[in-house]
C-alpha positions as CSV (number, residue, x, y, z in Angstrom):
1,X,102.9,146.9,96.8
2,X,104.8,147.9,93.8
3,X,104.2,150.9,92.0
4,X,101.4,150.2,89.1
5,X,99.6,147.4,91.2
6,X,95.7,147.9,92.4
7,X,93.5,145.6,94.4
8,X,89.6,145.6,93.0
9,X,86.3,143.0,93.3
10,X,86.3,140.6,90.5
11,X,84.1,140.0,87.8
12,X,83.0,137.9,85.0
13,X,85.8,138.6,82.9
14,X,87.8,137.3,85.7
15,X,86.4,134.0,86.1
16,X,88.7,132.3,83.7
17,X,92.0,133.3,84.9
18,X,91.6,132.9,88.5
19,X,90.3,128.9,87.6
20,X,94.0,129.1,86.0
21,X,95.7,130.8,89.4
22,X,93.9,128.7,91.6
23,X,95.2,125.6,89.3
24,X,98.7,126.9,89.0
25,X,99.0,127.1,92.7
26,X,97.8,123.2,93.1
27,X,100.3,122.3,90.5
28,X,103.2,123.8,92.0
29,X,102.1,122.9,96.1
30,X,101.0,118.9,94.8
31,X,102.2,118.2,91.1
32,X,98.6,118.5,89.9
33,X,96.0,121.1,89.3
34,X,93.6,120.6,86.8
35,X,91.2,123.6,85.9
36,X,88.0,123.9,87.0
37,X,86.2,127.1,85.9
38,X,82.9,126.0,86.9
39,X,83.3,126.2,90.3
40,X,85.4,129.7,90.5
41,X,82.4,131.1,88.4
42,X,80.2,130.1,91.2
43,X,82.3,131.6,93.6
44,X,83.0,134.9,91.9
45,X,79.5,135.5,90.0
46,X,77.1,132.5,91.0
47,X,75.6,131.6,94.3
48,X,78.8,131.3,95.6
49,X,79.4,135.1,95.7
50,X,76.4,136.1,98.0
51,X,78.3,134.7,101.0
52,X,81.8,135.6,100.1
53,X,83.7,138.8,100.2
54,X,86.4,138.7,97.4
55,X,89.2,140.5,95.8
56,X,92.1,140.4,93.4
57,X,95.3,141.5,93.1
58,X,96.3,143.0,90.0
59,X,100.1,144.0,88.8
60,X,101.4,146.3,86.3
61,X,100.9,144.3,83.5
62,X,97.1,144.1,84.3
63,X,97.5,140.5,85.0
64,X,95.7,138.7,88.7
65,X,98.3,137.8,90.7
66,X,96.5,137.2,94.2
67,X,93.0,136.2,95.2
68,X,91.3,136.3,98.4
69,X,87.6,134.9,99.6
70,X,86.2,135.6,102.9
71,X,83.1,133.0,102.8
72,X,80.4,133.8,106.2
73,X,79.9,130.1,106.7
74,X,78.2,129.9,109.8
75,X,78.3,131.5,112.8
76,X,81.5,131.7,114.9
77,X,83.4,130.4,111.3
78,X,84.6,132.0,108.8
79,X,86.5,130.3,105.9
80,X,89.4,132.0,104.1
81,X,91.2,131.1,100.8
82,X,94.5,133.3,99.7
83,X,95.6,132.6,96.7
84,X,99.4,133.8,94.9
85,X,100.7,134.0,91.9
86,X,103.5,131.0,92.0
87,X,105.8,132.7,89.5
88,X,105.7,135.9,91.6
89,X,109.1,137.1,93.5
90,X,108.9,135.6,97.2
91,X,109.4,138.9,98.4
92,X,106.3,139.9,96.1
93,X,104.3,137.1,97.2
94,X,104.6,136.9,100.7
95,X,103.6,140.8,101.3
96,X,100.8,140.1,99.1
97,X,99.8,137.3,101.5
98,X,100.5,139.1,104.2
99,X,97.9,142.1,103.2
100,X,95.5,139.7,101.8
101,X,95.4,138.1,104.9
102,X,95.2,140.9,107.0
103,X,92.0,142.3,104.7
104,X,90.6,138.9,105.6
105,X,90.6,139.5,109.4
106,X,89.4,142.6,109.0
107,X,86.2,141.4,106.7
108,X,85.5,138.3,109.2
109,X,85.6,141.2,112.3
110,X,83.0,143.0,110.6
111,X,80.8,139.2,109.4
112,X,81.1,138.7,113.8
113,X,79.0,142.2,114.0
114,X,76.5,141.8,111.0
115,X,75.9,138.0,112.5
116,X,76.0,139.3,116.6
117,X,78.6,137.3,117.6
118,X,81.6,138.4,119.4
119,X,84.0,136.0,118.2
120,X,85.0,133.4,115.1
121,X,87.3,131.0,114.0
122,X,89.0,131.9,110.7
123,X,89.6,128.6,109.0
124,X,92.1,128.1,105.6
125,X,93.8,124.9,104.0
126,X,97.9,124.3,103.6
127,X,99.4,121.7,101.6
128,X,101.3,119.2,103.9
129,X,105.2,119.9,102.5
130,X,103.6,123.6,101.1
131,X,106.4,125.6,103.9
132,X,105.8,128.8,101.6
133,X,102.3,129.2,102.9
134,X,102.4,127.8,106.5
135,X,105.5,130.3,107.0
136,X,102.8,132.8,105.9
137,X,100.1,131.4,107.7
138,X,102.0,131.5,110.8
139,X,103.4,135.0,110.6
140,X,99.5,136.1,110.1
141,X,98.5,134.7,113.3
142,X,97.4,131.4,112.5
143,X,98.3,127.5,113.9
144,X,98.2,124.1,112.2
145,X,95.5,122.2,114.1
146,X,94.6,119.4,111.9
147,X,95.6,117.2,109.1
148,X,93.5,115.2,106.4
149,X,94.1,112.6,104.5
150,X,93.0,113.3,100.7
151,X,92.4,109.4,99.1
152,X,91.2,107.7,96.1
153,X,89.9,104.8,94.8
154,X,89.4,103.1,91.3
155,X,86.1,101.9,90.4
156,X,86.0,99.1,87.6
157,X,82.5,98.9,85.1
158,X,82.1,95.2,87.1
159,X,81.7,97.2,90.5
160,X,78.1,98.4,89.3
161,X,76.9,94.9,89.6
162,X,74.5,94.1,92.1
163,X,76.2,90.9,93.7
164,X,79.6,92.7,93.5
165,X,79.7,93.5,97.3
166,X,78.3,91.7,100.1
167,X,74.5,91.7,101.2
168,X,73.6,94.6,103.7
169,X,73.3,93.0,107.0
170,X,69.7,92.3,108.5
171,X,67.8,95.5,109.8
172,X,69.7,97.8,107.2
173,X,68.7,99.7,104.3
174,X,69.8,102.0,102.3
175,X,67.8,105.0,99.6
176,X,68.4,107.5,97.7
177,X,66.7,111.3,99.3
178,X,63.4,110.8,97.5
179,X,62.1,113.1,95.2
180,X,59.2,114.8,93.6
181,X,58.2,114.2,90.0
182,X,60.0,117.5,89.2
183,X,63.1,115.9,90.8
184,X,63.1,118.3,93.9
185,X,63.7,116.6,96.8
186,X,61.3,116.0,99.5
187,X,62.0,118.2,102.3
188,X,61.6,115.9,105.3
189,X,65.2,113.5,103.7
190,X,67.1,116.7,103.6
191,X,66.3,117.6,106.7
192,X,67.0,113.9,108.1
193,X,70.3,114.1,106.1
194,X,71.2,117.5,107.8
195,X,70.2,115.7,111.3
196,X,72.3,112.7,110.9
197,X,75.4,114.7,110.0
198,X,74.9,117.3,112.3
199,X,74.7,114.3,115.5
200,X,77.0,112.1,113.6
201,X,79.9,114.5,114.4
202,X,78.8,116.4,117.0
203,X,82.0,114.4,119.1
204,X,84.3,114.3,116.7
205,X,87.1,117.5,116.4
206,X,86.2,121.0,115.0
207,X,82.6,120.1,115.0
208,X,80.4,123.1,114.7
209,X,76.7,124.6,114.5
210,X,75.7,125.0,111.1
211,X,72.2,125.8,110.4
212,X,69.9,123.5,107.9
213,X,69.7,126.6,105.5
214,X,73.4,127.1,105.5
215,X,74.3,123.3,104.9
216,X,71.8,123.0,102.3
217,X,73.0,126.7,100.2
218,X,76.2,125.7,100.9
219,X,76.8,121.9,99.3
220,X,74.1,123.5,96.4
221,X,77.0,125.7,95.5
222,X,79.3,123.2,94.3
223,X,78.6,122.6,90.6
224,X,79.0,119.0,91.2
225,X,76.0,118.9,93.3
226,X,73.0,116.5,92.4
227,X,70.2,115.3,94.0
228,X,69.8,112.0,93.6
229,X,73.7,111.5,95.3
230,X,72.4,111.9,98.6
231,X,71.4,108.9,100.6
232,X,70.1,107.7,104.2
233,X,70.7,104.6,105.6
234,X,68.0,103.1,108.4
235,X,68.4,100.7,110.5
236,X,65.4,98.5,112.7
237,X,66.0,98.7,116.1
238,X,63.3,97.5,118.6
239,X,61.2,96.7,115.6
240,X,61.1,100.5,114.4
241,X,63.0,101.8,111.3
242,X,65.0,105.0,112.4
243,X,67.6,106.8,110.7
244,X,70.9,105.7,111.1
245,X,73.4,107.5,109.2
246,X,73.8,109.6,105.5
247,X,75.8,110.4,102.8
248,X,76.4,113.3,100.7
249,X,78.6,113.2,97.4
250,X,78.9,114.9,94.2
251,X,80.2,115.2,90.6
252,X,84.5,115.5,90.1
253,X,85.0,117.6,87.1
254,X,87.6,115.5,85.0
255,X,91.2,114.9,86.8
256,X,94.7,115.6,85.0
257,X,94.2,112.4,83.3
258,X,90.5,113.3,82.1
259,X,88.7,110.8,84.4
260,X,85.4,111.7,86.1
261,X,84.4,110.7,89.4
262,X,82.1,111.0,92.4
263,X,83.0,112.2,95.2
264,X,82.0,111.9,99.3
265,X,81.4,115.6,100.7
266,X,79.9,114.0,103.6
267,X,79.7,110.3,105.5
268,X,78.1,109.9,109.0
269,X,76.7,107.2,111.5
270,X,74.5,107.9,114.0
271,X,75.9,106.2,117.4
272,X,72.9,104.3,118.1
273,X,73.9,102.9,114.5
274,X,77.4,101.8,114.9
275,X,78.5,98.9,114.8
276,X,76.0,97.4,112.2
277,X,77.9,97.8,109.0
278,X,76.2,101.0,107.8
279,X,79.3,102.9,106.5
280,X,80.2,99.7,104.6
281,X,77.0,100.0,103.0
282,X,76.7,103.8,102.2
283,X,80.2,103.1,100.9
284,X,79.6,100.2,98.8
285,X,76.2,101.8,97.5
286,X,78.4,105.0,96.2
287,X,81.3,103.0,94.5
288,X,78.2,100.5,93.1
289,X,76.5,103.6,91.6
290,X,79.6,105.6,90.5
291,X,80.2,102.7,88.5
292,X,76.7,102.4,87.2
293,X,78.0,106.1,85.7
294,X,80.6,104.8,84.2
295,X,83.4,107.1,86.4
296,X,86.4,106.2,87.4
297,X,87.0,106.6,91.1
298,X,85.5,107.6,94.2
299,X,87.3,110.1,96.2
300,X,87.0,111.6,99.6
301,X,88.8,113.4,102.8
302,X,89.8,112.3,106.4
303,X,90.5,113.1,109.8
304,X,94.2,111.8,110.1
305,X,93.1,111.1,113.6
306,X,89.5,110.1,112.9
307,X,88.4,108.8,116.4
308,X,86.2,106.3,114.7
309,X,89.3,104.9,112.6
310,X,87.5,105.7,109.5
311,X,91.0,106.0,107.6
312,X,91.5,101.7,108.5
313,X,88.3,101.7,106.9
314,X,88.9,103.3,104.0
315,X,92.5,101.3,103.4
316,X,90.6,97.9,104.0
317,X,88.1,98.9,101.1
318,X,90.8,100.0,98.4
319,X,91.4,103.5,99.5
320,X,94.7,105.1,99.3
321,X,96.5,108.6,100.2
322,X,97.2,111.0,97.4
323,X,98.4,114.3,99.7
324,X,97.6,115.2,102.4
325,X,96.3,118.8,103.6
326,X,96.1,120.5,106.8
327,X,93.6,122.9,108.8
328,X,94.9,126.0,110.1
329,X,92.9,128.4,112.4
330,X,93.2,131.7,113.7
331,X,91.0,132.6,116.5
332,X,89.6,135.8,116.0
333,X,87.7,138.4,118.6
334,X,85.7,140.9,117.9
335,X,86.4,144.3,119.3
336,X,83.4,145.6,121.2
């Protein structure tokens, strides 16, 4: 790198103007990029930052310019986040990437011996359009293999009524994870939330092992994370109540335009479920009750080639596509 640069482990003091990088490199790849310093501090200081291996990148005039995370996920993946500097020279940039990256493979090589595995999947995020960073992604090893549909939809103050959508069909319900009187939840619904995700996808693409300690640590991480936005829906089937799908969502900080919203980490039927209207309703429950919060919309992300043509869905209930991202992997061995 240039003469006067230096690479180091960030720190408190750093929290603020990474939650600016990491903004300034959404606004230039999709025309928005609000700041949200809540969720860098996690990552850099917080809970965040005891599964992650981090650094930055600083220049001569002391300034961060680059930021990479190596998050241990689970075993066999390994997630990895580069960030630039958008006003750096390309030249700059791209060799920044390019040793950023390459610090990455190294830290996941040594996750895949700590953990016992021989092998992992290192998994990042491109902008659809963003040819800056899939020309890097590509030149560090790594191949497009998915795309997502990122969508939104409005919620009005009359969608919290509770004749607004139609009745659940007969045989299913819908709850919130029950809770203690100190508002901890009761372990038994997280587990059954954990469950139904886990077997909701387990035939869907990129589906992956990850351990009920990992899933729960991991969605307690993000600062929008509350309790009572988890649900279960059941369904009777031979006259016995069983679990039949869940939902996980969470707190968006305020937007560009200042609005607040909720939004869907996680939505999954059980097959024995399907069929019986209980996405509608784990949808319609979250729209009802992010309206009972007065927010303004209700966003969430999907498989451009969801097998279970979840995107129709979505469309058909007032859902539409802001960007689009895409998943790009680099399979990675270990060296014995």
């Amino acid at each position: 790198m240039p003469v006067g640069w230096g690479i180091r482990t960030p720190g408190p003091s750093d929290v603020e103007p990474l939650a600016k990088l990491h903004a300034a490199v959404r606004q230039a790849a999709i025309g928005s990029g609000a700041i949200d310093t809540a969720s860098v501090q996690i990552a850099v200081t917080g809970t965040g930052s005891w599964t992650r291996r981090q650094l930055v990148a600083t220049g001569a005039d002391g300034r961060i310019h680059g930021w990479v995370t190596v998050h241990d996920r689970a075993a066999g993946r390994t997630r990895v986040v580069v960030d630039t500097d958008p006003t750096l020279d390309d030249a700059i940039a791209d060799r920044l990437a390019a040793q950023m990256y390459a610090w990455a493979q190294g830290q996941a090589i040594d996750i895949c011996r700590l953990r016992g595995v021989d092998a992992t999947i290192l998994d990042t995020d491109a902008y659809a359009g963003d040819d800056r960073t899939q020309s890097r992604l590509t030149a560090a090893g790594f191949h497009r293999a998915r795309t997502w549909l990122q969508m939104t939809r409005p919620v009005t103050p009359q969608e919290a009524a509770e004749d607004t959508f139609p009745p659940l069909r007969e045989g299913v319900m819908v709850r919130r994870v029950a809770t203690y009187d100190e508002n901890s939840p009761v372990a038994e619904d997280l587990q059954t939330v954990h469950l139904m995700l886990e077997q909701s996808f387990a035939d869907h693409w990129g589906s992956y092992r990850e351990s009920f300690p990992e899933f729960v640590q991991r969605l307690r991480e993000d600062p929008g994370h509350r309790w009572d936005h988890w649900w279960i829906a059941t369904v009777i089937i031979d006259g016995v109540e069983q679990p039949a799908g869940a939902l996980v969502s969470s707190v968006l900080s305020p937007d560009d335009a200042g609005v607040v919203g909720s939004y869907i980490d996680y939505i999954g039927v059980h097959r024995r479920a399907r069929g019986r209207g209980v996405a509608k309703a784990l949808l319609h429950t979250v729209i009802r009750d992010a309206a009972s919060r007065g927010r303004g919309k209700v966003d969430l992300e999907v498989d451009a080639d969801s097998p279970t043509g979840a995107d129709g869905l979505y469309l058909s209930m007032g859902w539409t596509t802001k960007h689009r991202t895409e998943s790009w992997h680099h399979d990675l061995t270990s060296p014995r």
